[in-house]
C-alpha positions, -999 to 999 in steps of 0.1 A, spaced: -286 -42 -452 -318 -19 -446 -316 3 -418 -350 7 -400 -358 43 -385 -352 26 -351 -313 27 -363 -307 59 -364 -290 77 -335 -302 112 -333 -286 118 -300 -247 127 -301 -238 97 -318 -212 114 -342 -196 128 -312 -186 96 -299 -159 85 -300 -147 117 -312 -135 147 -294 -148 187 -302 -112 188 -321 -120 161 -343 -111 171 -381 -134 143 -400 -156 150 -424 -183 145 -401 -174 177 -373 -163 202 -401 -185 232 -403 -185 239 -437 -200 211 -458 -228 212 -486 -265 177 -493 -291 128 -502 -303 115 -535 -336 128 -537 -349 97 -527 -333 68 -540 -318 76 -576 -312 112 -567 -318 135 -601 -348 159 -608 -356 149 -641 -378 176 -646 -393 203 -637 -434 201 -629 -455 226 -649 -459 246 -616 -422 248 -611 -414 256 -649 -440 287 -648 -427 298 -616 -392 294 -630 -396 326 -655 -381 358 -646 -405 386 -637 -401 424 -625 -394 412 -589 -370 393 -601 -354 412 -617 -351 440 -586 -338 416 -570 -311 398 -591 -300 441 -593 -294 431 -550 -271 404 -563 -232 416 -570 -216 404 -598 -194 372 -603 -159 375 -584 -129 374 -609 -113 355 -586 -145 326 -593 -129 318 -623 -95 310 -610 -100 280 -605 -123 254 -626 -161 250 -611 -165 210 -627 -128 204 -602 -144 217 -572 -178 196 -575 -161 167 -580 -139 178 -551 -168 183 -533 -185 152 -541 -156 131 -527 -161 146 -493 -195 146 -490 -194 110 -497 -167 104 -473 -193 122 -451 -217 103 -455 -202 70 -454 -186 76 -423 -223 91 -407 -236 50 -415 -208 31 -395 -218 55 -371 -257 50 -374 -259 89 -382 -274 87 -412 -310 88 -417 -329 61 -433 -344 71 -470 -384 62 -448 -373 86 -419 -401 110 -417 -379 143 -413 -356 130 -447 -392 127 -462 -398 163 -452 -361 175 -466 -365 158 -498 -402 170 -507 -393 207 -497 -359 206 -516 -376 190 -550 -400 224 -545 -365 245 -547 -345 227 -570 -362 238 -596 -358 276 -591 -321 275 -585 -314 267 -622 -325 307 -629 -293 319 -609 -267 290 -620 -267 272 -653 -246 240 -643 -275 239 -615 -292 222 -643 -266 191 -643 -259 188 -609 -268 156 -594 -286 168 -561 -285 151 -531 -305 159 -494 -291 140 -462 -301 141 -423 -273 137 -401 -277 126 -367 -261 149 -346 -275 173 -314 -258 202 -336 -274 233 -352 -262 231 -385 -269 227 -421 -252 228 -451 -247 228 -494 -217 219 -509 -206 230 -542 -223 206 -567 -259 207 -548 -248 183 -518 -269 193 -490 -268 178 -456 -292 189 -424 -282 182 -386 -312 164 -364 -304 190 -338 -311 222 -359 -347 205 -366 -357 194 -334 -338 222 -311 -356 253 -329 -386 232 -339 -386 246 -373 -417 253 -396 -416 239 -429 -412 275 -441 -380 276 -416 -366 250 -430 -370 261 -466 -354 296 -459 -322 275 -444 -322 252 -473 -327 282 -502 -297 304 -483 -275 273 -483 -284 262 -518 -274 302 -529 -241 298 -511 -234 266 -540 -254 287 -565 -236 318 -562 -203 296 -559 -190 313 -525 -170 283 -520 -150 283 -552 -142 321 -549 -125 315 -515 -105 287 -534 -100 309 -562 -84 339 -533 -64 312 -514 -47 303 -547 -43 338 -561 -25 341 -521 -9 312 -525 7 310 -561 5 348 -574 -19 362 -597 -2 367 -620 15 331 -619 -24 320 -621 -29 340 -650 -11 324 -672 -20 288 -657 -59 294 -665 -70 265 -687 -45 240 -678 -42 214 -657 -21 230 -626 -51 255 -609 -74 224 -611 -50 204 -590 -48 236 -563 -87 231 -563 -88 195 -556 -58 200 -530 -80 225 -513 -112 202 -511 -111 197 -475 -115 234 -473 -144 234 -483 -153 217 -451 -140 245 -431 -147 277 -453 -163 304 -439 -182 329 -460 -179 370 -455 -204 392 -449 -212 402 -483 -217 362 -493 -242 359 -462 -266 390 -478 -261 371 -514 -275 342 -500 -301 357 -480 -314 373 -508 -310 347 -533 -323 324 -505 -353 344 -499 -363 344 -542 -358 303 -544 -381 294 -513 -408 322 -524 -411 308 -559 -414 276 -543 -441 288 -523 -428 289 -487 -431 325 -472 -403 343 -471 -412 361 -440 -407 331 -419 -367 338 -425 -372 369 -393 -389 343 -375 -357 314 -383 -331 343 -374 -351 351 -337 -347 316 -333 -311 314 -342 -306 345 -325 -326 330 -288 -307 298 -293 -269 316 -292 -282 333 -255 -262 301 -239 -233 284 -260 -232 303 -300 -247 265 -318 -225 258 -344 -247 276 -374 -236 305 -361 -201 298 -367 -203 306 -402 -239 324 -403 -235 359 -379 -267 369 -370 -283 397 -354 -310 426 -357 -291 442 -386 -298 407 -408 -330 406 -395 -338 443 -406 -322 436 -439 -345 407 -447 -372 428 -439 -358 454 -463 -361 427 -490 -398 414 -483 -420 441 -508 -400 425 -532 -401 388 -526 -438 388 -512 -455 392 -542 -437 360 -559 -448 342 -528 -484 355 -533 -484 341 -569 -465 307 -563 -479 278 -559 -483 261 -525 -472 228 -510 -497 203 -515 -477 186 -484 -472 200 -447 -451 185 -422 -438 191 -386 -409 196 -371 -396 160 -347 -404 156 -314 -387 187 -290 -362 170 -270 -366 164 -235 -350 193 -208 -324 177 -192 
């Protein structure tokens, strides 16, 4: 069945009937992306996105920002945690539609995701290789929440509330959507994993496991983790950072992440929203994104722009 625009409950519809404890798929913090539009893959890049693709000297300062790999990354097996991944992000998904929380693909705001996400994509092969086979996906889920999300694989998912709460510039939305492709990118996710099970079995019991079959099964029995996983300090400055090069090169300014973080930051006056959670904010981040603007400004200045602008929904009403 085709579900209209009128279907879709952007109210607290994934709330009911479920309590703030609720363990589904669907109230976990931690998750990570819908088809770009209906059959999902980039094929390929545009000739504006291949050119702005190429490493240049500002990239290259940056990418000096970035730390290297963790060893414990590699402790368990990255195509294990996709697929992982993939399973609950279609669990997600499929339990957002019997709940009528998942936007239609003719949506106006999905329509907005998807174009600003096909702009990124293409940048965030530079920093991962198997970025190139993942099968990207962009979803809006209909919940009063501020959150957003990208799970390992490219799976991103973006609450209603975080749109229409902070009224978000397309520029906004493409810093929160670059820092939570980076946190896939950079594969934040699988090094938790990768520390739980070093915890968990030994390291040096691991050791001599790498390449078989028994540290993929730990990864798959720690999927719903992913869910719940929150990054530290030093994976939040990764992802700024890497955040900040992918939306530049796609031509969305990168100064506009202050301008998300002051919202974030006026938002968590009352109740901390959700994001926050898992994203700490304050002047220090703000100050350290400043810090990295000379270097990301001038691959904003030489990208090319958005042939498409959009708003953000309708600010809800004051109760």
């Amino acid at each position: 069945m085709t579900r209209s625009v009128s279907d879709f409950r952007t109210d607290a519809a994934i709330e009911a009937p479920h309590g703030a404890s609720c363990a589904c798929a669907l109230h976990s913090r931690r998750l990570f992306t819908g088809l770009l539009m209906a059959g999902g893959v980039v094929a390929s890049a545009p000739a504006w996105a291949q050119q702005g693709a190429q490493p240049d000297a500002a990239a290259e300062g940056l990418r000096r920002d970035v730390g290297k790999e963790s060893k414990f990354t590699k402790l368990v097996p990255a195509d294990q945690v996709e697929a992982a991944a993939a399973q609950q992000y279609a669990q997600m998904l499929q339990q957002a539609a019997q709940k009528r929380a998942l936007a239609p693909d003719s949506h106006p705001q999905v329509q907005r995701l998807r174009f600003i996400a096909q702009r990124l994509i293409p940048h965030a092969q530079t920093w991962n290789e198997r970025a190139r086979q993942w099968r990207w996906e962009v979803n809006l889920l209909g919940s009063k929440d501020l959150n957003a999300f990208c799970m390992p694989g490219g799976k991103i998912a973006f609450y209603f509330g975080i749109l229409s709460q902070l009224q978000l510039t397309d520029d906004e939305v493409a810093m929160i959507m670059g820092h939570e492709m980076a946190h896939a990118l950079r594969e934040h996710a699988r090094e938790r994993m990768g520390k739980t099970a070093a915890t968990r079995v030994g390291a040096s019991l691991l050791s001599s496991l790498l390449g078989l079959g028994n540290v993929g099964d730990a990864a798959l029995s720690m999927g719903a983790q992913m869910l719940t996983l929150k990054f530290s300090r030093e994976d939040e400055t990764e992802a700024d950072i890497v955040g900040l090069d992918i939306a530049a090169r796609a031509g969305y300014d990168p100064a506009s992440g202050v301008t998300l973080w002051q919202k974030m930051m006026a938002a968590s006056k009352g109740a901390p929203p959700q994001f926050l959670s898992t994203h700490p904010a304050g002047e220090t981040r703000i100050r350290d994104i400043e810090a990295k603007l000379p270097k990301v400004t001038p691959i904003y200045t030489r990208a090319g722009k958005p042939d498409k602008h959009f708003g953000p929904p309708a600010k809800p009403a004051a109760p």
